[in-house]
PQR file of N, CA, C, O and H, with PARSE charges and radii, in Angstrom:
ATOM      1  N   UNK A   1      98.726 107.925 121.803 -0.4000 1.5000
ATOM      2  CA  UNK A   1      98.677 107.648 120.394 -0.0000 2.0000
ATOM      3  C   UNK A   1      99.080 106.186 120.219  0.5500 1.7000
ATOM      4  O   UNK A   1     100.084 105.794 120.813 -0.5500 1.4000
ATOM      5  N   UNK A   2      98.301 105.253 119.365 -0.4000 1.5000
ATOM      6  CA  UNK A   2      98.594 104.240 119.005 -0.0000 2.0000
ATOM      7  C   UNK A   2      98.880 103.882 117.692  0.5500 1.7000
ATOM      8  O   UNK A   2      98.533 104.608 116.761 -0.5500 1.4000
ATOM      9  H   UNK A   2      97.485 105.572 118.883  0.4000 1.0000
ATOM     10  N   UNK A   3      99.762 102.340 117.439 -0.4000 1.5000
ATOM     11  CA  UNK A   3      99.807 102.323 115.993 -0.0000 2.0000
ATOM     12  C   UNK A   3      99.989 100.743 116.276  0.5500 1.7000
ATOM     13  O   UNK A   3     100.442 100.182 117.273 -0.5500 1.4000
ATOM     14  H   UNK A   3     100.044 101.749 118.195  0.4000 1.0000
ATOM     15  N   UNK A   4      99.435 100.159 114.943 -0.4000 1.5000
ATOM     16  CA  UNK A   4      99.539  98.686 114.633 -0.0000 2.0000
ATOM     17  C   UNK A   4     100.557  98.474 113.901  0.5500 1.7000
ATOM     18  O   UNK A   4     100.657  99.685 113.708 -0.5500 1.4000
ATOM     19  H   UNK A   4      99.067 100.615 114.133  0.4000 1.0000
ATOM     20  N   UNK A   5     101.346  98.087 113.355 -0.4000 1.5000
ATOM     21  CA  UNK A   5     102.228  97.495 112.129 -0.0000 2.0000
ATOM     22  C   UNK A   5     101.933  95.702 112.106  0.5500 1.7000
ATOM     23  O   UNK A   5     102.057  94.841 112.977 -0.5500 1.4000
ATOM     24  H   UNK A   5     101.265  97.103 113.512  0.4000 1.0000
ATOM     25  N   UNK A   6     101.436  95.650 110.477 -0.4000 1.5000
ATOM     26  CA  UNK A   6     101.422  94.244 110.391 -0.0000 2.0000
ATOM     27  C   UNK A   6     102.333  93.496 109.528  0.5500 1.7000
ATOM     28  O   UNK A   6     102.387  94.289 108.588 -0.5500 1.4000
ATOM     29  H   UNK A   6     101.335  96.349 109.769  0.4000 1.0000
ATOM     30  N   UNK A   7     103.088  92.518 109.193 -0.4000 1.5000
ATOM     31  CA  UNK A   7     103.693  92.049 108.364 -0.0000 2.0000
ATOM     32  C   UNK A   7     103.252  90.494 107.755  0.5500 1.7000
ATOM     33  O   UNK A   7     103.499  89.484 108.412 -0.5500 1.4000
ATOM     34  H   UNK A   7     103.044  91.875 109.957  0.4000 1.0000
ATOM     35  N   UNK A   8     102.748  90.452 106.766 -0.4000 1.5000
ATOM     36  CA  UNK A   8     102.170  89.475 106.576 -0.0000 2.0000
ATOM     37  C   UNK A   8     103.234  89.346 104.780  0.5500 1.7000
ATOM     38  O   UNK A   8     103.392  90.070 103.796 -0.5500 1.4000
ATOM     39  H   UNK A   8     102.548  91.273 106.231  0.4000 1.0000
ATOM     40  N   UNK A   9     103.851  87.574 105.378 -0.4000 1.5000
ATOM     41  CA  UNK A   9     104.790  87.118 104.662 -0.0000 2.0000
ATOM     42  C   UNK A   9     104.690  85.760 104.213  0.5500 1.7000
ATOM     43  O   UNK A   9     105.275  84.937 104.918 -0.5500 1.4000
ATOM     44  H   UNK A   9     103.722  86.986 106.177  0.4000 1.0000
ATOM     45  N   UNK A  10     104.166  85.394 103.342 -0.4000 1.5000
ATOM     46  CA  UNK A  10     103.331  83.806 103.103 -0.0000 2.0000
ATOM     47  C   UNK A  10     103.031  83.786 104.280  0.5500 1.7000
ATOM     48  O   UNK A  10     102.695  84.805 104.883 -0.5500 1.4000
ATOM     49  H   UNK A  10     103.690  86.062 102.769  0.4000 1.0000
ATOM     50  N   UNK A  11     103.109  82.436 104.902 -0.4000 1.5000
ATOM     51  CA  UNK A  11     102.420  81.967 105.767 -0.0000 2.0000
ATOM     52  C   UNK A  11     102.456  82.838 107.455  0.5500 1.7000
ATOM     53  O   UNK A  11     101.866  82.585 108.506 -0.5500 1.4000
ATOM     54  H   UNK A  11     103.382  81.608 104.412  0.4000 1.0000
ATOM     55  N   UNK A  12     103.114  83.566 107.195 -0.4000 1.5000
ATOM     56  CA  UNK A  12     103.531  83.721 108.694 -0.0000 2.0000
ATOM     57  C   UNK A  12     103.433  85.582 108.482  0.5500 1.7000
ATOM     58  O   UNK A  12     103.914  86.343 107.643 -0.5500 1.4000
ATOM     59  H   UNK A  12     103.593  83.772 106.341  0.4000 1.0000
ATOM     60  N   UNK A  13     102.329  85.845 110.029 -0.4000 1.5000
ATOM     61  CA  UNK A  13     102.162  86.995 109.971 -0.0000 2.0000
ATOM     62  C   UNK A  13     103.007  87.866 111.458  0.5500 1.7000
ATOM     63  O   UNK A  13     103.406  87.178 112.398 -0.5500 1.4000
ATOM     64  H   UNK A  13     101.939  85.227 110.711  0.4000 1.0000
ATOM     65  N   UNK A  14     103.134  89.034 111.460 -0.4000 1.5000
ATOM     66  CA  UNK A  14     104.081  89.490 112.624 -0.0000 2.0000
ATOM     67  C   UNK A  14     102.838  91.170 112.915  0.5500 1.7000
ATOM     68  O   UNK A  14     102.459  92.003 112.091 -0.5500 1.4000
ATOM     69  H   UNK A  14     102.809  89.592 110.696  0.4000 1.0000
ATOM     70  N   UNK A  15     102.561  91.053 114.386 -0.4000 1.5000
ATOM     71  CA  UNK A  15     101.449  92.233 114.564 -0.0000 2.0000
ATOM     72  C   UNK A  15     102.063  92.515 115.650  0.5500 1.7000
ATOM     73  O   UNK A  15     102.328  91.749 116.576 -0.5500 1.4000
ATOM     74  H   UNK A  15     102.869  90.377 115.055  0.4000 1.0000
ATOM     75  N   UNK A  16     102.386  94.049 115.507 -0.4000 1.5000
ATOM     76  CA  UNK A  16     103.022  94.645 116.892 -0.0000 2.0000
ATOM     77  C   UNK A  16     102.882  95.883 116.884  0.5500 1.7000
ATOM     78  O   UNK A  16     103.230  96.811 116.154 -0.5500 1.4000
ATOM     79  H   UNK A  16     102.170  94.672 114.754  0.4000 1.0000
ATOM     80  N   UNK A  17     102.146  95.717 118.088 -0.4000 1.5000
ATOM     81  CA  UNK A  17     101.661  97.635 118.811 -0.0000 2.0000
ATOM     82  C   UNK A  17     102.283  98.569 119.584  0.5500 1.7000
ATOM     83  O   UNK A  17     102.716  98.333 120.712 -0.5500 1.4000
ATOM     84  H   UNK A  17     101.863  94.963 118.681  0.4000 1.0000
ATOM     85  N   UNK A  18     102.375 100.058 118.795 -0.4000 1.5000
ATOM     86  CA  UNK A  18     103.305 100.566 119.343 -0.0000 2.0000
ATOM     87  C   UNK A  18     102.383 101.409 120.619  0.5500 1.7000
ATOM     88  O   UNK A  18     101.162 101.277 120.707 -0.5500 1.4000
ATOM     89  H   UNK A  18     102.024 100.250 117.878  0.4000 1.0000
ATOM     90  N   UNK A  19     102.915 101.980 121.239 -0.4000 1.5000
ATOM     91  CA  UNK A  19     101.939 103.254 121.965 -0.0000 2.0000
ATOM     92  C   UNK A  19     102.730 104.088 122.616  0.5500 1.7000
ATOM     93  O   UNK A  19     103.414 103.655 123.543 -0.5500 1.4000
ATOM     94  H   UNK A  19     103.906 102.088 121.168  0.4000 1.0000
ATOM     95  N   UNK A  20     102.787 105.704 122.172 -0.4000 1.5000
ATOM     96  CA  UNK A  20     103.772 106.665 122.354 -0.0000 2.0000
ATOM     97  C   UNK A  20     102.973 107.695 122.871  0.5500 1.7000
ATOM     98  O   UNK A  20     101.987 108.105 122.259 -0.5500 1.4000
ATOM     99  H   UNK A  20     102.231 106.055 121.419  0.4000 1.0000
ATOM    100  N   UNK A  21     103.454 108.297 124.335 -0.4000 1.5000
ATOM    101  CA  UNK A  21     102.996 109.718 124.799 -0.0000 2.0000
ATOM    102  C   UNK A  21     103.624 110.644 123.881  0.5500 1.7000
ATOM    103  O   UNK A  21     104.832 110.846 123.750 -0.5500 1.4000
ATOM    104  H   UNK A  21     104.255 107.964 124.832  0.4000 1.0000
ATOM    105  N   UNK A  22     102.231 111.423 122.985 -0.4000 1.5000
ATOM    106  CA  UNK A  22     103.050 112.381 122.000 -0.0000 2.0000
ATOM    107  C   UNK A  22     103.957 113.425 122.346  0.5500 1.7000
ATOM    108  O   UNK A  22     104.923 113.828 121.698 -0.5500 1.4000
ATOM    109  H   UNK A  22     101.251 111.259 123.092  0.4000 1.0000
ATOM    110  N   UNK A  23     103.411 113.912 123.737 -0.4000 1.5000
ATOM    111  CA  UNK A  23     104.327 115.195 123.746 -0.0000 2.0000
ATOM    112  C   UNK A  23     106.047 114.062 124.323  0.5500 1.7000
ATOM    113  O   UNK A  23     107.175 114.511 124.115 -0.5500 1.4000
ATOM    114  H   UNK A  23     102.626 113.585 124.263  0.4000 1.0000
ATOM    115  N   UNK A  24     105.862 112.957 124.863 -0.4000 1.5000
ATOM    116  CA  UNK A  24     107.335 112.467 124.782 -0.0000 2.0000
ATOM    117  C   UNK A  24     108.096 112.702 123.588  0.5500 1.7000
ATOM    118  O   UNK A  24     109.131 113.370 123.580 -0.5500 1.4000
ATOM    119  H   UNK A  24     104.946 112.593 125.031  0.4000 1.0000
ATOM    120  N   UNK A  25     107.505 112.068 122.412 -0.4000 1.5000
ATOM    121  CA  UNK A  25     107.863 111.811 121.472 -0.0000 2.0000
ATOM    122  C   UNK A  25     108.371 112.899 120.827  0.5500 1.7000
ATOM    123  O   UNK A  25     109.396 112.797 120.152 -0.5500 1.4000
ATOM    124  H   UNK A  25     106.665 111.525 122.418  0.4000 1.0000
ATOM    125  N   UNK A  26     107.624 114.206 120.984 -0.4000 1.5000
ATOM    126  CA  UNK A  26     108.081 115.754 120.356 -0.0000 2.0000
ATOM    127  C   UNK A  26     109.359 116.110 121.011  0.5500 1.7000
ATOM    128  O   UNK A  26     110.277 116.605 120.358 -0.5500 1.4000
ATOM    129  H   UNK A  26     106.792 114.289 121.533  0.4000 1.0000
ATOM    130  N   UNK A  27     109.462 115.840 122.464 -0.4000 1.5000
ATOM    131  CA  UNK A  27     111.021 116.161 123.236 -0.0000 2.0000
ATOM    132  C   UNK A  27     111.529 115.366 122.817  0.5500 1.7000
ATOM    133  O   UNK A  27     112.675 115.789 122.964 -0.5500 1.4000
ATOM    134  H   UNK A  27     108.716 115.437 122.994  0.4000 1.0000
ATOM    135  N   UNK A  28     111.668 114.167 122.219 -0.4000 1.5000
ATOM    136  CA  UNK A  28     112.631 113.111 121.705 -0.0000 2.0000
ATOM    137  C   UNK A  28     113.163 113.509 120.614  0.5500 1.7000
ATOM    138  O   UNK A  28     114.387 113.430 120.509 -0.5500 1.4000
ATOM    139  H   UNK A  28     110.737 113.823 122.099  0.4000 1.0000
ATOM    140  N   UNK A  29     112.209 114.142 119.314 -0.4000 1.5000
ATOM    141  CA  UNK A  29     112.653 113.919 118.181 -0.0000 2.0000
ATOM    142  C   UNK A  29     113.320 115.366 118.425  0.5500 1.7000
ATOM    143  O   UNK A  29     114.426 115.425 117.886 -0.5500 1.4000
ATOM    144  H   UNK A  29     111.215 114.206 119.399  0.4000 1.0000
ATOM    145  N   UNK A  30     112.958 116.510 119.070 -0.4000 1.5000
ATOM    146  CA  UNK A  30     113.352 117.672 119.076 -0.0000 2.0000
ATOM    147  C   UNK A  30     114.872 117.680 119.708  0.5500 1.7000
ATOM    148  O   UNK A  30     115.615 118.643 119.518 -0.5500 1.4000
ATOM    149  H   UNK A  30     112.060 116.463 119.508  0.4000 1.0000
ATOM    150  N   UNK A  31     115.328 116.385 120.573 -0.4000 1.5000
ATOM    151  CA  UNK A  31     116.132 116.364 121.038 -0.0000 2.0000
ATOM    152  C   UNK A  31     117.522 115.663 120.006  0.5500 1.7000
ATOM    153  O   UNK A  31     118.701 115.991 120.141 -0.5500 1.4000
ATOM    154  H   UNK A  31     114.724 115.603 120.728  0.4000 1.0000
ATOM    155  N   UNK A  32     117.059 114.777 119.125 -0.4000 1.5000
ATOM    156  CA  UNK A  32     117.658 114.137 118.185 -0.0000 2.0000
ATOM    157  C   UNK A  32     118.111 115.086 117.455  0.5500 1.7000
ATOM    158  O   UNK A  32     119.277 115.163 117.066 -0.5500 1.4000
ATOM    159  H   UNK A  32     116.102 114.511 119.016  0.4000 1.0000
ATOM    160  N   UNK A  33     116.916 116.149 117.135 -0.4000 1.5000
ATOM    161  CA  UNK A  33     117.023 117.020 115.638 -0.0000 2.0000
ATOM    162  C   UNK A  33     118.750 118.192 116.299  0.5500 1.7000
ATOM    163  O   UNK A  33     119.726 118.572 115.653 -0.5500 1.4000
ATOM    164  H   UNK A  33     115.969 116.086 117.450  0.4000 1.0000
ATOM    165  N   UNK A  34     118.415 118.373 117.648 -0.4000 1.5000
ATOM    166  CA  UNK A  34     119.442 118.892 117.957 -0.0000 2.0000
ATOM    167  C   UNK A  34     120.598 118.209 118.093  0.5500 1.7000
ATOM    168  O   UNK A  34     121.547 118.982 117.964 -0.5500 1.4000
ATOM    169  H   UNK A  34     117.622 118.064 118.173  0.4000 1.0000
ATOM    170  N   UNK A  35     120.863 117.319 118.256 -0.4000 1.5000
ATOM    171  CA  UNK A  35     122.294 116.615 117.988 -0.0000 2.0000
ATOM    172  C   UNK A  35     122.825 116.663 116.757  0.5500 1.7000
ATOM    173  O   UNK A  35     123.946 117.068 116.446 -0.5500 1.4000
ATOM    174  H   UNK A  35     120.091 116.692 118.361  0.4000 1.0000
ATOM    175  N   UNK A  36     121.953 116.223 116.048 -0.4000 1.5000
ATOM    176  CA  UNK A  36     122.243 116.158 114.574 -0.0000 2.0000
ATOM    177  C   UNK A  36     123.047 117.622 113.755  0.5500 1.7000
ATOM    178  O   UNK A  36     123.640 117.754 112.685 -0.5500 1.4000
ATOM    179  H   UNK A  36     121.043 115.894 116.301  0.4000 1.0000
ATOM    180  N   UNK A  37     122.665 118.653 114.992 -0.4000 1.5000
ATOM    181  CA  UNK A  37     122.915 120.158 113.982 -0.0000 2.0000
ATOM    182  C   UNK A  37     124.385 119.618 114.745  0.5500 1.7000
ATOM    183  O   UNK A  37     125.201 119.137 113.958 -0.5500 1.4000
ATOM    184  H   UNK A  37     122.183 118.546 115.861  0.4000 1.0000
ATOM    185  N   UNK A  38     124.858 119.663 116.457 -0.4000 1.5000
ATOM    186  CA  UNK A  38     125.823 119.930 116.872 -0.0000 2.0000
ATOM    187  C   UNK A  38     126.703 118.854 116.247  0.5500 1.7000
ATOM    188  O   UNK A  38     127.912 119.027 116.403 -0.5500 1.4000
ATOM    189  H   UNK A  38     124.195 120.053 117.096  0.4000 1.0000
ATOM    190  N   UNK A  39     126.304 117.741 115.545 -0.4000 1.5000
ATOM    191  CA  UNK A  39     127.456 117.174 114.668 -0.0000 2.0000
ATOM    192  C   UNK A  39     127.804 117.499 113.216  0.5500 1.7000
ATOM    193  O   UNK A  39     128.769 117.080 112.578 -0.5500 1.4000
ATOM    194  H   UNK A  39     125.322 117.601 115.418  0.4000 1.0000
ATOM    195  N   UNK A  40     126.775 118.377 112.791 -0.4000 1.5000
ATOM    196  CA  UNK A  40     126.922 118.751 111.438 -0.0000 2.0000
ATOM    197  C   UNK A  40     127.658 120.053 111.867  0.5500 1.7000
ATOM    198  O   UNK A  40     128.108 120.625 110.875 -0.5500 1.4000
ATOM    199  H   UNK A  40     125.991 118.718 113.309  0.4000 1.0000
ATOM    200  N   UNK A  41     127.870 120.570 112.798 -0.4000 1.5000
ATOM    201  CA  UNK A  41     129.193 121.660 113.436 -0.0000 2.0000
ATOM    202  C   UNK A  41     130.313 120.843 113.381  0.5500 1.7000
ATOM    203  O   UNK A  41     130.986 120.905 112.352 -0.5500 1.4000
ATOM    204  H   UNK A  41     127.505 120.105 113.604  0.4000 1.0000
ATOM    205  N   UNK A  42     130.629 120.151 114.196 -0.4000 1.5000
ATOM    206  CA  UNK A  42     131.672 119.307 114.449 -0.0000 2.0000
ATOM    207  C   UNK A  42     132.490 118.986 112.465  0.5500 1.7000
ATOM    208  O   UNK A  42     133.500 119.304 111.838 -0.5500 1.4000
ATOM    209  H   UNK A  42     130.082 120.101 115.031  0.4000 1.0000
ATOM    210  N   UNK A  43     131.807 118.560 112.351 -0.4000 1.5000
ATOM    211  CA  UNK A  43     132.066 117.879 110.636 -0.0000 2.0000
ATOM    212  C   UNK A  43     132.565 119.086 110.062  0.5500 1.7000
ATOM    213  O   UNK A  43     133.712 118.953 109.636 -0.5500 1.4000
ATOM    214  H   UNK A  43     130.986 118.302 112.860  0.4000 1.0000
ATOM    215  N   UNK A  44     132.104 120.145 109.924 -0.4000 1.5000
ATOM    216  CA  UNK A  44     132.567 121.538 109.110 -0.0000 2.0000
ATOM    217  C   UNK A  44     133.665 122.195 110.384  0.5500 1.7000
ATOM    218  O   UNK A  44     133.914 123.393 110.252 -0.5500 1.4000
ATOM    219  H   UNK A  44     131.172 120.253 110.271  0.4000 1.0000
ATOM    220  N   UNK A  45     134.223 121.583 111.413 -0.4000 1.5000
ATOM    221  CA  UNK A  45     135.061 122.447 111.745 -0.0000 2.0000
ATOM    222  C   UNK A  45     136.529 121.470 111.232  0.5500 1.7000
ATOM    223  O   UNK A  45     137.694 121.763 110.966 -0.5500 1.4000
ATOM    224  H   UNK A  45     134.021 120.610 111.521  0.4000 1.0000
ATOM    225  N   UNK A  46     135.789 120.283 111.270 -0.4000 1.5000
ATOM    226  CA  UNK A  46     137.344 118.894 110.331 -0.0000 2.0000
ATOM    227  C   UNK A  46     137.543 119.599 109.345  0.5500 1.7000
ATOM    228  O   UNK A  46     138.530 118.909 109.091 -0.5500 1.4000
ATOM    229  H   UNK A  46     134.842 120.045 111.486  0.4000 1.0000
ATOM    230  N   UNK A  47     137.541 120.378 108.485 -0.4000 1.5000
ATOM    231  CA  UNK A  47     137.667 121.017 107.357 -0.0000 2.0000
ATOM    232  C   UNK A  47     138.801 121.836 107.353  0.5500 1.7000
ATOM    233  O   UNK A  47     139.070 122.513 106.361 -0.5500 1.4000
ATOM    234  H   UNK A  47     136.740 120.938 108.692  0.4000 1.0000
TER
END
């Protein structure tokens, strides 16, 4: 999967390509999404 992002700012433009193996990207975010719960545990046991 590819992606462009352009930034074009008066005179001066910024073009940079990303390129991500999707199924990486699904274990990544799936891996994030799980941290996120085991600190939203952590936070409700400070209570």
């Amino acid at each position: 999967m590819g992606l462009f992002v352009v930034d074009l700012d008066g005179h001066e433009m910024d073009v940079v390509q990303v390129s991500v193996d999707p199924n990486h990207l699904k274990e990544k975010i799936g891996s994030l999404n799980h941290h996120h719960h085991e600190d939203d545990a952590a936070e409700g046991d400070s209570d």
